[in-house]
C-alpha positions as CSV (number, residue, x, y, z in Angstrom):
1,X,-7.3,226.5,-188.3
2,X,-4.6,224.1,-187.7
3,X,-4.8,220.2,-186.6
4,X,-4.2,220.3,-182.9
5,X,-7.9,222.2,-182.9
6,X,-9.8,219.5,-184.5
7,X,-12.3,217.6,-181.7
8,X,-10.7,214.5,-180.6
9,X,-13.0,211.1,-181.2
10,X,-13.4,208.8,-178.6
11,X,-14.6,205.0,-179.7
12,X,-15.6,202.9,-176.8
13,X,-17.0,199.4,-177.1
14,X,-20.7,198.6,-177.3
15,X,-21.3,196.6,-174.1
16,X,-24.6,195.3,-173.6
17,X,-26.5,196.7,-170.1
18,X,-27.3,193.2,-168.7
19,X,-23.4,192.3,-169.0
20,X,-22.6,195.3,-167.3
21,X,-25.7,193.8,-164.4
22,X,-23.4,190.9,-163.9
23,X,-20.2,192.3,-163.5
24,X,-21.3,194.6,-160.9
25,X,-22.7,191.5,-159.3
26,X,-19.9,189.9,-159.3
27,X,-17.7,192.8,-158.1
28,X,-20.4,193.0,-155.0
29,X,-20.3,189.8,-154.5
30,X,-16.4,189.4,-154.3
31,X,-16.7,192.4,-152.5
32,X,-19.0,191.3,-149.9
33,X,-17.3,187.9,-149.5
34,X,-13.7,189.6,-149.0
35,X,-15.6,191.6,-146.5
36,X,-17.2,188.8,-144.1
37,X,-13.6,186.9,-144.9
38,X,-11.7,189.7,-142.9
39,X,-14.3,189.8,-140.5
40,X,-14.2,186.0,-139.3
41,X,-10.1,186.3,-139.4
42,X,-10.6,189.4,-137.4
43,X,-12.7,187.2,-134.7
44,X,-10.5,184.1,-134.9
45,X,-7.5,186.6,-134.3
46,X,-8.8,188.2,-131.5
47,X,-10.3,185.3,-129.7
48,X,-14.0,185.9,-130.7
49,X,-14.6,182.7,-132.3
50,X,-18.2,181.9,-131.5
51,X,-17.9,177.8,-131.0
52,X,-14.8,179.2,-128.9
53,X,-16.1,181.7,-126.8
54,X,-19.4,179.7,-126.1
55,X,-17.1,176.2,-125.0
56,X,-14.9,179.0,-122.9
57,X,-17.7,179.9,-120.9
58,X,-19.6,176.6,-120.9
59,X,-16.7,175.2,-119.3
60,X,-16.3,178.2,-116.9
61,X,-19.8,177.9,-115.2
62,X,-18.7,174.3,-115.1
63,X,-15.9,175.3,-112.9
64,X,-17.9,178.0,-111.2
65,X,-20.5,175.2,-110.0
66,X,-17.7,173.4,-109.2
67,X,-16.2,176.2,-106.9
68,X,-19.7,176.8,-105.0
69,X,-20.1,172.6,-104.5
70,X,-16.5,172.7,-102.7
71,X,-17.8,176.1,-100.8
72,X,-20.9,174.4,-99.4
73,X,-18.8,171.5,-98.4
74,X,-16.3,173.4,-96.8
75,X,-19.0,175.5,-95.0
76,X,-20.8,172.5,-93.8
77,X,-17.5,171.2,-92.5
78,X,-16.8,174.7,-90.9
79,X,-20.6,174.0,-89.4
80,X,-20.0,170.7,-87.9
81,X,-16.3,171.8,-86.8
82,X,-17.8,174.6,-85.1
83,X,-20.2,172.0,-83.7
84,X,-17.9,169.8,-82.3
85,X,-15.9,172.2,-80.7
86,X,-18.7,173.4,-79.0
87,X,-19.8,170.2,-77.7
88,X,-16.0,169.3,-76.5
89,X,-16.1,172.7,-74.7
90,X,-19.5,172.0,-73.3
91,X,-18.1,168.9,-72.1
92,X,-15.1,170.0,-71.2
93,X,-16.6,172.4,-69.2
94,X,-19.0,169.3,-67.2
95,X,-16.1,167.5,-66.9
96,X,-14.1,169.9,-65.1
97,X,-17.4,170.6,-62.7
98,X,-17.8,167.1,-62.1
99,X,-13.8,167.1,-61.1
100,X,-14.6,169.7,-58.7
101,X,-17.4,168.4,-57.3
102,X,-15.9,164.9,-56.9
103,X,-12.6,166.8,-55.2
104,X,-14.7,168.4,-52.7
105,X,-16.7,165.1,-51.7
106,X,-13.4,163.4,-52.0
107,X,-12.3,166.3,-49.1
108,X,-15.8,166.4,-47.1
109,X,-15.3,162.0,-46.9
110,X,-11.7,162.7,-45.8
111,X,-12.8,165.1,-43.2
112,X,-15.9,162.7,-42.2
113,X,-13.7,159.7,-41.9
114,X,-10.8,161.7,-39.6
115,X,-14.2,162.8,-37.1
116,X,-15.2,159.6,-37.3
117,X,-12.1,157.4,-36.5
118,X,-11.8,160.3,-33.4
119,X,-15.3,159.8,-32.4
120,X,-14.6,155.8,-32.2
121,X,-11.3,156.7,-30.6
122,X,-13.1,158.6,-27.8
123,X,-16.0,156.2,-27.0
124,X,-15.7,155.2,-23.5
125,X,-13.8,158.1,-22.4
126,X,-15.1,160.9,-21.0
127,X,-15.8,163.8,-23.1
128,X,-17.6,167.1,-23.6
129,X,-20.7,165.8,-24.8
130,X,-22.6,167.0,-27.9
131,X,-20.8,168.6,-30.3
132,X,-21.4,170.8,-33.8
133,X,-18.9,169.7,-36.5
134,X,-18.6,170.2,-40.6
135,X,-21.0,173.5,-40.7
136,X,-21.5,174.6,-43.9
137,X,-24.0,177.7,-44.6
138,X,-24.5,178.7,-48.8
139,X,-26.2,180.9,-50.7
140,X,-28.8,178.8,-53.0
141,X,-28.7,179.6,-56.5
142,X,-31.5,179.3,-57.9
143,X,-34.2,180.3,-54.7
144,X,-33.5,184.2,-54.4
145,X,-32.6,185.4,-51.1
146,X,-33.0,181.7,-49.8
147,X,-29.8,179.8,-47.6
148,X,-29.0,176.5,-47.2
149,X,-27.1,175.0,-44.1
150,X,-25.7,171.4,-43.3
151,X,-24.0,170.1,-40.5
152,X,-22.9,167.2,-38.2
153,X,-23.9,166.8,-34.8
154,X,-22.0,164.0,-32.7
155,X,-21.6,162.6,-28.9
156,X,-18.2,162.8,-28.1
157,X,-16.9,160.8,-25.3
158,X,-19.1,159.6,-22.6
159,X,-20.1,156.3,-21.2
160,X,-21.6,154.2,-24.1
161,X,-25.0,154.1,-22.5
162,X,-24.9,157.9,-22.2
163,X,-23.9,158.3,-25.9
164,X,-27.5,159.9,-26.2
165,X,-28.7,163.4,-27.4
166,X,-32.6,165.1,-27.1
167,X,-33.2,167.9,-27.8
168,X,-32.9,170.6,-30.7
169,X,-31.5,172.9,-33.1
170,X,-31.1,176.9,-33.1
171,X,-30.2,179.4,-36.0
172,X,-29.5,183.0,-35.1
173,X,-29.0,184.8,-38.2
174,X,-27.2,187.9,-38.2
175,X,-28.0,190.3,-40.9
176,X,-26.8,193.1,-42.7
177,X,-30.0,195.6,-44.2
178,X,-29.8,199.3,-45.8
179,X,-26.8,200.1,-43.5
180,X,-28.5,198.4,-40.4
181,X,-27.6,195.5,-38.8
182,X,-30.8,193.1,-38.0
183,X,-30.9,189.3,-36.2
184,X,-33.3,186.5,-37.1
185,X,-33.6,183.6,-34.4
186,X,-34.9,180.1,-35.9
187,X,-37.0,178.6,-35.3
188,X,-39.2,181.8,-34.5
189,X,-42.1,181.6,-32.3
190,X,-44.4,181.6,-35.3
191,X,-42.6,178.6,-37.0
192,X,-44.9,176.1,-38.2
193,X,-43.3,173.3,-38.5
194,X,-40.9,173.6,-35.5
195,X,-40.7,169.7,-35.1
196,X,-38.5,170.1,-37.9
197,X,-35.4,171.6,-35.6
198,X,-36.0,169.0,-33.3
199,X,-32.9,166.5,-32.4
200,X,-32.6,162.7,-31.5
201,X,-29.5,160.9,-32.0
202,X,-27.0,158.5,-30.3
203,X,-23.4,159.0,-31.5
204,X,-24.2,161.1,-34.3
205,X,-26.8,162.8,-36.9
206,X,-26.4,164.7,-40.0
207,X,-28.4,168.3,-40.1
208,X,-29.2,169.8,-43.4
209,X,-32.4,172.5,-44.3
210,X,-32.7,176.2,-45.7
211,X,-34.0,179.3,-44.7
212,X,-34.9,182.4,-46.0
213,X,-34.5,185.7,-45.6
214,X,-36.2,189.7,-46.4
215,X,-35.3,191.0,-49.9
216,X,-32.1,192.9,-49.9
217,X,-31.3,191.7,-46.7
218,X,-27.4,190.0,-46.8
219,X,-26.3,187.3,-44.6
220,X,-23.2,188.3,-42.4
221,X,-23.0,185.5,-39.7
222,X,-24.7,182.2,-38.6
223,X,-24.6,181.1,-35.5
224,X,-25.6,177.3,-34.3
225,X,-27.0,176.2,-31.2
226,X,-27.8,172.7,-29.9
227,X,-30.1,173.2,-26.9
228,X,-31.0,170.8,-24.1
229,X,-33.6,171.0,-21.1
230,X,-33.6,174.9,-22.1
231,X,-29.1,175.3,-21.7
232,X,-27.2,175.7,-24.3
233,X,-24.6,172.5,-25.1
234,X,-22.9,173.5,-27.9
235,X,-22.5,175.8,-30.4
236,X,-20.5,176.6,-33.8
237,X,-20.5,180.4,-36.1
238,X,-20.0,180.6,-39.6
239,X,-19.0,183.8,-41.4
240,X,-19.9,184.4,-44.7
């Protein structure tokens, strides 16, 4: 049997078991440490930095409040703009009625004025007696089926001491009904207050009442009549 066949011998150190304890230990530990090293520079690398991230989004629900205070602000301001605009419209809006209404009674004066600096012109002359002037018939909007009428009635011409009118007023009231034509005379012989259309003036007298008539009924024509000693003196139509 040759040499290269002999067993081989191996001699290792005797190391005692509570050495070996604490290098394991210590390899753990290094271990563990290298391991919670890479995982903070992991985090600081990608952003994750816990102080970080928690000033980040402290300071972006600062901004968020921030963002919903200027909202409100800018939606109460939209609020009160919106406000505002409708109160200039509403006004706006009065304004331009009140311009329209002040027009028209700036026209009616004119109007008045011109009949009256005629009826001063013709006092003394002779004339044609009583006449109907400035006859105005409207729906009324807020009565249903209800009219209202207005009118002056004047002595034009005549001697001064004949400048003198009694007697009364007459509405004949032509109406359209279903397809029929119908006729209402005011006041009618059942009026009960037909003082009411009673007339005494010298010169002249303004006229102004309403009347009514049957549901679905529509208004074509108005006819006025002044009426003396049972003759008819003058008399004026409206078409509506």
């Amino acid at each position: 049997m040759g040499l290269s066949s002999a067993p081989r011998a191996v001699v290792r150190a005797h190391v005692p078991w509570h050495w070996r304890i604490l290098g394991a230990i210590v390899v753990l530990s290094a271990s563990l440490a290298g391991a919670g090293w890479m995982y903070d520079a992991g985090r600081r690398i990608a952003g994750f930095e816990r102080s970080e991230t928690e000033q980040e989004m402290r300071g972006l629900r600062e901004r968020v409040a921030e963002l919903e205070q200027e909202v409100a602000q800018l939606r109460a301001v939209a609020n009160s703009s919106e406000s505002n605009l409708q109160i200039e419209r509403a006004a706006q809006q009065q304004l331009a009625r009140q311009l329209a209404g002040l027009q028209e009674e700036n026209g009616r004066l004119k109007e008045e004025l011109a009949f009256f600096e005629n009826l001063a012109a013709g006092e003394g002359k002779d004339g044609q007696g009583p006449t109907i002037n400035r006859l105005q018939v409207t729906r009324d909007s807020v009565v249903p089926q209800q009219y209202r009428y207005r009118l002056l009635v004047a002595m034009q011409g005549g001697k001064k001491g004949e400048r003198e009118f009694r007697g009364k007023l007459q509405l004949v009231i032509h109406l359209q009904r279903e397809g029929k034509s119908a006729m209402m005379v005011l006041p009618a012989a059942d009026e009960s207050n037909p003082e009411n259309f009673n007339l005494h003036f010298k010169h002249f007298q303004r006229v102004d009442g309403t009347f009514r008539v049957p549901s679905g009924a529509q208004v074509t024509t108005v006819e006025v009549r002044l009426l003396q000693d049972g003759a008819t003196r003058a008399t004026q139509t409206v078409t509506l």
